[in-house]
Structure formats: structure tokens, C-alpha cells
DOKOLZA-219448 format. One line per field, with one value per residue (C-alpha): residue number from 1; residue in one letter; x, y, z. Coordinates in Angstrom, 1 decimal, always signed. Layout:
N
i <- NUM,...
aa <- A,...
px <- X,...
py <- Y,...
pz <- Z,...
***
This chain:
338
i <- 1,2,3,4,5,6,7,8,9,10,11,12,13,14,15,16,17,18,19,20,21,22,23,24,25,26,27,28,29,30,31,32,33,34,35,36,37,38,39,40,41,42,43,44,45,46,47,48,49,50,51,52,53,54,55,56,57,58,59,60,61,62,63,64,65,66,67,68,69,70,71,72,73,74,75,76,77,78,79,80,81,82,83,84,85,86,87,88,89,90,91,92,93,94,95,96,97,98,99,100,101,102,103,104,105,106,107,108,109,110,111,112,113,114,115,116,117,118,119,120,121,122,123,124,125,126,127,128,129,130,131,132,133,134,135,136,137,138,139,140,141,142,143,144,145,146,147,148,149,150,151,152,153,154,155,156,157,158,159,160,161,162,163,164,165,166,167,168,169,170,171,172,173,174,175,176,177,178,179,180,181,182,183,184,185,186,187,188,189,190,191,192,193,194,195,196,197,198,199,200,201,202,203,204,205,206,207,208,209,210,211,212,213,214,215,216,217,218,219,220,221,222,223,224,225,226,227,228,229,230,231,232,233,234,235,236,237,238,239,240,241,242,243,244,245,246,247,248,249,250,251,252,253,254,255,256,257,258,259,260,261,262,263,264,265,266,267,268,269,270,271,272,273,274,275,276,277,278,279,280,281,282,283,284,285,286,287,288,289,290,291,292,293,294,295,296,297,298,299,300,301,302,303,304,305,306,307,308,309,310,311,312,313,314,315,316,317,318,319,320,321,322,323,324,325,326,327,328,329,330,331,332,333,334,335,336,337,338
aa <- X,X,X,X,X,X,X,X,X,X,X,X,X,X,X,X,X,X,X,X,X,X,X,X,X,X,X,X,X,X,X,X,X,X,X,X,X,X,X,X,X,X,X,X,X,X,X,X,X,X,X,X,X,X,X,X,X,X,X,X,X,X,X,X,X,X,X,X,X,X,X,X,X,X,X,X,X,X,X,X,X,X,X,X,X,X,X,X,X,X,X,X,X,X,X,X,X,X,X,X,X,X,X,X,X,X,X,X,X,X,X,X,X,X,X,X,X,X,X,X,X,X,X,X,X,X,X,X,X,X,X,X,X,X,X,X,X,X,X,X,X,X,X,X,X,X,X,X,X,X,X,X,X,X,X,X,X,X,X,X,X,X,X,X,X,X,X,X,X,X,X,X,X,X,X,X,X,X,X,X,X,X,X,X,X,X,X,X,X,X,X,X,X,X,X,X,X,X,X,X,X,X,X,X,X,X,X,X,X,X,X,X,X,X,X,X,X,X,X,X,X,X,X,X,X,X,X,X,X,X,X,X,X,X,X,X,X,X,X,X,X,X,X,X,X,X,X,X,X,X,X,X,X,X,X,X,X,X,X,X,X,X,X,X,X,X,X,X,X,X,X,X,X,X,X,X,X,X,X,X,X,X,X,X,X,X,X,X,X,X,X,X,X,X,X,X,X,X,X,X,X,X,X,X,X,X,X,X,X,X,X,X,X,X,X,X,X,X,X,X,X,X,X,X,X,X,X,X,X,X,X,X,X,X,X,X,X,X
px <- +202.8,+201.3,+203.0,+202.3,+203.8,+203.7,+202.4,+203.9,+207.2,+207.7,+208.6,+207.2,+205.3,+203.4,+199.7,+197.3,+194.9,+192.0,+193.7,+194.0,+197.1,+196.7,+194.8,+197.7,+197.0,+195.0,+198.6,+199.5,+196.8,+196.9,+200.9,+200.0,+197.4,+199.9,+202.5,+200.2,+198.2,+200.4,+199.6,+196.2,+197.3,+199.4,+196.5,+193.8,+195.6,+195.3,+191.8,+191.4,+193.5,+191.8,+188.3,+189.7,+190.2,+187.2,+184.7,+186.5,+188.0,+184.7,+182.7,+185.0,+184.8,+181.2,+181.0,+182.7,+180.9,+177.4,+179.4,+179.8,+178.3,+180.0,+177.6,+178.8,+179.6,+182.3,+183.6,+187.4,+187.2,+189.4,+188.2,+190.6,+194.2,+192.8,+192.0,+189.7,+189.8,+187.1,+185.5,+182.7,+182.9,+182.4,+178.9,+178.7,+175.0,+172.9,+172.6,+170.8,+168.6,+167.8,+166.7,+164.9,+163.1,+163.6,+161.1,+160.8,+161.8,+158.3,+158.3,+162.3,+162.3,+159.8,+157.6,+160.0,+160.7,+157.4,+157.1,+160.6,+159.0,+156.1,+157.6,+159.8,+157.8,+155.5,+158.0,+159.8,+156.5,+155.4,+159.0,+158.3,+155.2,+155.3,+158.7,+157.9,+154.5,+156.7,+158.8,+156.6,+154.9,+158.6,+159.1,+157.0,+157.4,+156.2,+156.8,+159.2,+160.3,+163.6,+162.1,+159.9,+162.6,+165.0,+162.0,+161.4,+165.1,+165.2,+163.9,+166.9,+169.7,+168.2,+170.4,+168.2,+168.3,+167.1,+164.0,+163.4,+163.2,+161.0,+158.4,+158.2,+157.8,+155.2,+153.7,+153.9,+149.9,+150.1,+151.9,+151.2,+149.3,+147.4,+145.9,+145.4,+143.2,+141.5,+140.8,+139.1,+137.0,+139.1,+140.3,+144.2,+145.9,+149.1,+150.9,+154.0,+152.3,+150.1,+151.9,+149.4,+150.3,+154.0,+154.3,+152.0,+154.3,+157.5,+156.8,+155.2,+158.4,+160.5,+158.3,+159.4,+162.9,+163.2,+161.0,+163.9,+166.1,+163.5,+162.4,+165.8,+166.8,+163.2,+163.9,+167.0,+165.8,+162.5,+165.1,+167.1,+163.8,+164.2,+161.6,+161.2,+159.6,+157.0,+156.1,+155.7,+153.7,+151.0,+151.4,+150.2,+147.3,+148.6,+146.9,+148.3,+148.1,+149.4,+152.2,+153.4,+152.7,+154.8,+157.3,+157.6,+157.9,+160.2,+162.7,+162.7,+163.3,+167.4,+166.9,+163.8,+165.7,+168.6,+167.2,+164.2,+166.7,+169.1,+165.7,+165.1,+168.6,+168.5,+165.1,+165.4,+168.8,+167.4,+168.2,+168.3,+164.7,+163.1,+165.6,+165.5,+161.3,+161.4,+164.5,+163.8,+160.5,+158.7,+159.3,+157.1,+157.6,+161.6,+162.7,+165.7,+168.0,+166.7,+165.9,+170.0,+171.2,+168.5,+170.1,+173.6,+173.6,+170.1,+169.2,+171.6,+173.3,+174.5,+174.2,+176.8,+176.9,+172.7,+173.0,+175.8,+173.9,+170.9,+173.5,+174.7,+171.2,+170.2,+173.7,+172.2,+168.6,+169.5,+172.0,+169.9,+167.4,+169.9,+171.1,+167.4,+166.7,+169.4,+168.6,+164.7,+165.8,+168.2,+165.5,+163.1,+165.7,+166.1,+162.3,+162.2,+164.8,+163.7
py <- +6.3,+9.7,+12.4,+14.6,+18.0,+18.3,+22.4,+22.6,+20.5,+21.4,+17.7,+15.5,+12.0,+9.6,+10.3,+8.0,+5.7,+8.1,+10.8,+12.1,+12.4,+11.4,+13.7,+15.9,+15.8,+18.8,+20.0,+20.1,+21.8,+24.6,+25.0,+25.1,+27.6,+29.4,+29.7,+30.4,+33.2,+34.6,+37.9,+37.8,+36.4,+39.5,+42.1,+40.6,+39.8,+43.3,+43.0,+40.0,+40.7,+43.7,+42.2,+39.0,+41.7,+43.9,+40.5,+37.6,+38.0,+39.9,+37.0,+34.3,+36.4,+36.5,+32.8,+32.4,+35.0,+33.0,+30.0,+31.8,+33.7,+37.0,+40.1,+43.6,+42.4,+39.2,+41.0,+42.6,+46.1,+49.1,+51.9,+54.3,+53.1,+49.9,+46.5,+44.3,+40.3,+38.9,+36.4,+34.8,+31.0,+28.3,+27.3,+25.4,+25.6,+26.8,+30.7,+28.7,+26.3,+29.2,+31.4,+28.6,+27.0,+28.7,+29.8,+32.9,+32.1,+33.0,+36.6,+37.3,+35.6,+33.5,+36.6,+38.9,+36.1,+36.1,+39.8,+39.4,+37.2,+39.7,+42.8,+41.5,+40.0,+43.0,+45.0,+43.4,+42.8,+46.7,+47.7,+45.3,+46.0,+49.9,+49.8,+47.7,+50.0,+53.3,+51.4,+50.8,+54.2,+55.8,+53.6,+55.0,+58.2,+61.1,+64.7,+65.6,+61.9,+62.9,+65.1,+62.3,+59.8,+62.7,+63.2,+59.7,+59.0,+61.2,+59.2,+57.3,+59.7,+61.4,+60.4,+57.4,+59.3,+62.7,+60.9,+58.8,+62.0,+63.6,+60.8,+60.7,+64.5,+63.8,+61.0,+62.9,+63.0,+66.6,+65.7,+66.9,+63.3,+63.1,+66.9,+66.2,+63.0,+65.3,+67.6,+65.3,+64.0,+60.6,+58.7,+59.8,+56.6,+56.7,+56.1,+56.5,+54.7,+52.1,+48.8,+47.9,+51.5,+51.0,+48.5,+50.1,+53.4,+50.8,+49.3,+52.7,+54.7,+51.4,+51.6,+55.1,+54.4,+51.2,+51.8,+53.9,+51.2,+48.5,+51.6,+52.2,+48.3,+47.3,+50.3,+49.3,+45.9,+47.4,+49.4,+46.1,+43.9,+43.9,+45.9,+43.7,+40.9,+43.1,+44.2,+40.4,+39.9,+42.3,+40.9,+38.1,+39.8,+39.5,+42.7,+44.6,+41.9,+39.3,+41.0,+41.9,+38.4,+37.0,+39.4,+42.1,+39.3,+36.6,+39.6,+41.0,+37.7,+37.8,+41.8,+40.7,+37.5,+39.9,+42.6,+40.9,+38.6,+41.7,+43.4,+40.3,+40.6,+44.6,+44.4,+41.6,+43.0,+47.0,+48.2,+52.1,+52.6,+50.9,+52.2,+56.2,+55.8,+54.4,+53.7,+50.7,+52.5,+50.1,+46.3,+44.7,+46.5,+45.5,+42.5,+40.4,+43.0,+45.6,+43.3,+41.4,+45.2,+46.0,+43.0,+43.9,+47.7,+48.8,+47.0,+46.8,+44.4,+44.3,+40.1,+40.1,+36.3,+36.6,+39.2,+37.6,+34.6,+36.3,+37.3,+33.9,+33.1,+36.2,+34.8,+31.3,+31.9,+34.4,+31.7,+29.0,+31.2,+32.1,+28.8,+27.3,+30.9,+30.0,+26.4,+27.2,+29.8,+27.0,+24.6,+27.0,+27.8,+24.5,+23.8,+26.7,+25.4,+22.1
pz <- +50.2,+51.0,+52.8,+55.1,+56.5,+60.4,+60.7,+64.2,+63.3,+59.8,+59.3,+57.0,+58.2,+56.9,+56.6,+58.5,+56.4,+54.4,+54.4,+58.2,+60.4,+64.1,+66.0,+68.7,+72.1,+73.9,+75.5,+71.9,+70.5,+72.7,+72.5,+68.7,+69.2,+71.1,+68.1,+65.7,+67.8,+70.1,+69.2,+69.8,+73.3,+74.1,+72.7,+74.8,+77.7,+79.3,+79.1,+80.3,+83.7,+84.6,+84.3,+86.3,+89.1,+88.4,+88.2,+88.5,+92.0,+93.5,+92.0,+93.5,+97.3,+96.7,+96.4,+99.4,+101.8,+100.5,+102.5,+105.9,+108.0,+107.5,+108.5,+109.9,+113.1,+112.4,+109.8,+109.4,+110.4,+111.6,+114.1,+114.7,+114.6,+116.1,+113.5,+114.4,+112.9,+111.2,+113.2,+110.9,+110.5,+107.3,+107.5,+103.4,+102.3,+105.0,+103.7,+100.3,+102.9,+104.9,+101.8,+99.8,+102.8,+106.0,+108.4,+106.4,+103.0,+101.3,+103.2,+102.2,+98.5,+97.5,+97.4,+95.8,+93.2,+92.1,+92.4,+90.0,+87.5,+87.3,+87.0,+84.0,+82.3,+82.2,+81.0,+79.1,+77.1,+77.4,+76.2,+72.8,+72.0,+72.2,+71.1,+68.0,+67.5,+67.6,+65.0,+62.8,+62.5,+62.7,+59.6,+57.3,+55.6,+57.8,+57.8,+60.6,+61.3,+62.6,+65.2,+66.5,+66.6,+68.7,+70.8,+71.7,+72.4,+74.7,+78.1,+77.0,+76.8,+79.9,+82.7,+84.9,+88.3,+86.6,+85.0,+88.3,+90.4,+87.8,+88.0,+91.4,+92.1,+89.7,+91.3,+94.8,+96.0,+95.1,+91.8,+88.4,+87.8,+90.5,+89.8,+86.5,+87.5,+90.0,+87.8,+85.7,+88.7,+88.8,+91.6,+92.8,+93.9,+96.7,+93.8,+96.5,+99.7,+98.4,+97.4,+94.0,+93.3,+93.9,+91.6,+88.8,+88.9,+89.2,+85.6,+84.6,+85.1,+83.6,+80.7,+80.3,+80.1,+78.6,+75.4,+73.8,+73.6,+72.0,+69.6,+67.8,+68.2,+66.2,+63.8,+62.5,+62.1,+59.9,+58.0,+57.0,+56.0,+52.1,+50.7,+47.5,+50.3,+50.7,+47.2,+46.4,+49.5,+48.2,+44.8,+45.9,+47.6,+50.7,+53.5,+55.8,+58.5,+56.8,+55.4,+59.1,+60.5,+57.3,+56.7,+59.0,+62.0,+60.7,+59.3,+62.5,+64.3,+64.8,+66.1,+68.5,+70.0,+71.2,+72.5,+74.1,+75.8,+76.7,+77.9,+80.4,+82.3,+82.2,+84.1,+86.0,+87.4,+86.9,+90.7,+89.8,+89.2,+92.5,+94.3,+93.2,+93.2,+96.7,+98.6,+101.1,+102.2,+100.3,+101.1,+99.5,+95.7,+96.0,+93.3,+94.2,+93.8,+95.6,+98.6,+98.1,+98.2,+101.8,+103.1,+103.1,+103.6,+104.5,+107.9,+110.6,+111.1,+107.7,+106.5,+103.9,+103.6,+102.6,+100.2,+98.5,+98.4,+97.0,+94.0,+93.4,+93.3,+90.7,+88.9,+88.2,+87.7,+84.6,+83.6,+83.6,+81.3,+78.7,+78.6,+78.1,+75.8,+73.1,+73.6,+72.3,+69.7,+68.2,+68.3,+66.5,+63.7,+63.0,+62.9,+60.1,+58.4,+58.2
***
């Protein structure tokens, strides 16, 4: 008969048929778990407290307000030495209904989803493709690299509000590129006014920022392709072209998955830049954000229960993504492997 040792027990048991004692109970597993990683427990602990109170507990309130019909005026409140009860009411789904397919839900999302989807995907593209490009040329060996990579880090390390405010003094009508297009006898859009305009300086300016990132994420990638890949490629008579499209590409395909999905929430969530370039002068260039933020603290009265419905709605639609994002990457490693 065999025997086997009991790790949480220490006792010794019969073993089951082929091998395999009977499988513990979850209650067990997890007060085994506890025994053997209790340490672990206490270390992390901490840190998982303080973000229950820094995102757990807003996101749970958030939730809720999305249920009633909380705005500035039902709301809890003191003035003076004198507190005023909140007064809203449970109201379940009708924020969603109201958003999705109320009188006025193409005007107040609909449009701003699509203008969303747009914006991110524009960039997000941009961001790749100059990033990778810059990558590739940084890659090779040029005099004065390590000036040119300093130099195009530096939109980056540049603090967001100080390069937003630059752009738009130069984007003002009487700005430094609107001069320079008049002085080459061009047209000089309202880059400021105009809402095509607003949108083309939007992804402009976001295009300034974001490329950094993509740049030094794509380089390090590059830098970790083995170069022996390539010599054989060109062995083999392989050109330029094919050697990216064979080499360069699928060695840079763990590096591109992350940061192009990282690059997707940042934008689709990126508030700063819309916000600095225009404040709420400029309805119709706001994404989801900016419009969830107008909503509950640009308009009065402030609709708290709408804009915290517009987040849970942000929340799931970047879930859902990065749920179906992994699910196609998985699907595609698995084709390559097969």
C-alpha cells in the first residue's frame, strides 16, 4: 500500500488510486495557502489596504452615485456652521438608459464616443509608427546618437501642462505657426476656434508627447532582437524589407503588444491635454473624459450621478478591450506556434 504524507497535517494517509491524494476543499486550500505564505500576506497587506481606500472605496461610491440621482443640488453639503442632508433618491439604471438612448444621447455620447474611437486610434497609430521610425534610425550607429536620443526624450520629461501651454501660445492665430505659414503664403487655420482644427492640434500636440514613450519602449526592444537573426537573414539573401517584415517585426512583437495596448488606455483616458489646449470652450473636441469631467464640475448644476456614470462606462469599455486584446494576442501566439 502506498503512503502518503499530509503537507498541512504532517500525518501520513493512504494514497488514493494512481497516485493522487483527494483533492482539499477550497476552505482548505486557502488556510493552506495561508500557513505556507503568510509572510507574503503580512508584506502586501499594507498595500493592498491603502489602495482599497484610494480606489477601491471611490470606485464602489462611484458605482452607486451612477444609481441615483445625486447632482449639486441633493447632495450633502455644509454652508457656514449649517449642514445640509443629501436629498438625491435611488433611481437603478436610468443614468445608463438616459446616456445610451435618451433624447440626447448622440449629442452628449454617442458623438464623443465616436470622436473617442477617432482620436485614439489616430494616435495611438501616429505614436507607433514615428516611434518605431525614430527607433530604427536611433538604432543604427550614428555620430552623436546619445544627443538625439536626450533630445527626443525630452517632450517626455517635460512636465504635460508646460508643453500644452507652449503649443497653444503657439497655435494662438498670431502664434509662431500660423506666422510661419503666413510667411510662406499658406492658409492659417483657427487652430484654437475651429473644431476640424481643434481636433487636428488635439492629436498634433498628443503626438508630441506621446512619441517619447513608444521611441525608448521600441528601442529597447531593437536592442534585444539577436543580431545573429539578422546576419542569417541576409545570408540567405534576404533585403532590407524583408529582413524588417521577418525579423525586425516578429522580435519586436512582445514589446509592441504592451505598449501599444498601454498607449490605447493612456489616450483613450488622456484628460490633461484637451483640457490645458482648451478648457470646456470647445464642446465638440472633448472625448469621454473630458465631457464625464464638464458634467460634474463644469456646468452648473453639477450631475454627479452622469459623470460617474460616464466613468463606469469609460471603466467597462477599456475592460472589455483588454479582455478581447489578450484574448486575440493569445489566439495569435498560438497560431505561430502551431
Amino acid at each position: 500500500m502506498t503512503v502518503a504524507i499530509d503537507r498541512a497535517t504532517g500525518k501520513r494517509r493512504p494514497a488514493a488510486p494512481g497516485g493522487g491524494g483527494p483533492r482539499p476543499g477550497p476552505l482548505q486550500r486557502l488556510r493552506n495557502g495561508y500557513h505556507k505564505y503568510w509572510y507574503a500576506y503580512a508584506m502586501t497587506a499594507p498595500v493592498v489596504i491603502v489602495l482599497g481606500g484610494l480606489i477601491g472605496y471611490p470606485l464602489v461610491r462611484g458605482v452607486y452615485l451612477t444609481l441615483t440621482d445625486a447632482n449639486s443640488l441633493n447632495s450633502a453639503r455644509t454652508i457656514g456652521v449649517n449642514h445640509i442632508d443629501a436629498t438625491y433618491r435611488f433611481i437603478g439604471l436610468d443614468n445608463y438608459a438616459d446616456i445610451l438612448w435618451g433624447p440626447t444621447a448622440y449629442d452628449r455620447f454617442w458623438s464623443h464616443f465616436i470622436w473617442t474611437i477617432v482620436w485614439t486610434a489616430v494616435c495611438v497609430t501616429l505614436h507607433y509608427v514615428i516611434g518605431l521610425t525614430l527607433a530604427l534610425l536611433l538604432n543604427q550607429k550614428l555620430r552623436g546618437r546619445t544627443v538625439y536620443r536626450l533630445l527626443l526624450v525630452l517632450p517626455w520629461a517635460v512636465p504635460t501642462f508646460v508643453t500644452v501651454f507652449s503649443w497653444r501660445v503657439m497655435l494662438a492665430d498670431s502664434g509662431l505657426i500660423n506666422s510661419a505659414l503666413g510667411a510662406l503664403s499658406l492658409p492659417q487655420p483657427a487652430w484654437l476656434e475651429d473644431t476640424f482644427f481643434q481636433r487636428a492640434a488635439a492629436i498634433m500636440v498628443n503626438t508630441w508627447c506621446g512619441v517619447p514613450f513608444m521611441l525608448l519602449s521600441l528601442l529597447g526592444g531593437l536592442q534585444a532582437v539577436d543580431a545573429s537573426l539578422y546576419e542569417a537573414a541576409e545570408m540567405d539573401g534576404a533585403n532590407a524589407w524583408q529582413r524588417f517584415r521577418h525579423v525586425t517585426l516578429p522580435g519586436l512583437r512582445p514589446v509592441s503588444s504592451t505598449v501599444v495596448l498601454l498607449g490605447v488606455i493612456w489616450t483613450f483616458n488622456q484628460f490633461a491635454i484637451i483640457f490645458l489646449l482648451f478648457g470646456t470652450s470647445a464642446p465638440d473636441a472633448q472625448i469621454l473624459v473630458n465631457w464625464a469631467y464638464y458634467l460634474g464640475f463644469g456646468q452648473q448644476p453639477r450631475d454627479f450621478a452622469q459623470s460617474a456614470a460616464y466613468g463606469v462606462l469609460l471603466l467597462s469599455i477599456l475592460a472589455v478591450f483588454t479582455s478581447v486584446y489578450f484574448r486575440r494576442l493569445k489566439r495569435g501566439d498560438q497560431l505561430g506556434t502551431v
